[in-house]
N, C-alpha and C positions, 0 to 999 in steps of 0.2 A: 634200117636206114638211119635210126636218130643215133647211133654209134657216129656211122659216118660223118653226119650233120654237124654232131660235138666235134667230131678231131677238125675236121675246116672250117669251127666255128675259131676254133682256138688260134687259126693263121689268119682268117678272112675281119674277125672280131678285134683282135688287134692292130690289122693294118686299116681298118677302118678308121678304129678308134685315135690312132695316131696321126694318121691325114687329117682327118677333122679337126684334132688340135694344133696341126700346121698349120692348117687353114684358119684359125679364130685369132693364130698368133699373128699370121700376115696381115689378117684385116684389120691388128690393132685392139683383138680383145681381150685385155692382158690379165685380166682378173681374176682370181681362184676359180670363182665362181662360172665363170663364164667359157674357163678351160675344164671344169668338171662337167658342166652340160653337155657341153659339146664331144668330149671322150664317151662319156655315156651315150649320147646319138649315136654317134659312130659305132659305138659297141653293141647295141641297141639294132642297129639298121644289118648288121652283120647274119642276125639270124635270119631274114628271107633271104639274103643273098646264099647265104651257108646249104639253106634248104634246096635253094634252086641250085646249086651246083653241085650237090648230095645229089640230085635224081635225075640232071645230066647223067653224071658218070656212072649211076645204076642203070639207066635207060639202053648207055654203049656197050655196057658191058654182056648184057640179054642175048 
């Protein structure tokens, strides 16, 4: 399952990561810094979501 986990980290991790620096740009936090945290959250928060939809699709598939 952490096969699977990585390959929808790799779609879930990036669109995470990119919303979230949509989102710091619309609030106006236009900073290096403040666009690197915020990518990193998002890429960051990507792995329980990855996990829990890793063991969905293991779950269906039983």
């Amino acid at each position: 399952m952490l096969f699977l986990t990585l390959i929808i980290h790799i779609l879930v991790g990036t669109t995470l990561a990119g919303s979230a620096i949509i989102a710091a740009l619309t609030l106006g936090f236009d900073s290096a810094q403040s666009l690197i945290i915020s990518g990193a959250v998002g890429f960051l928060v990507g792995f329980p979501v990855s996990w829990f939809v890793a063991r969905e699709i293991r779950g269906r598939v039983k």
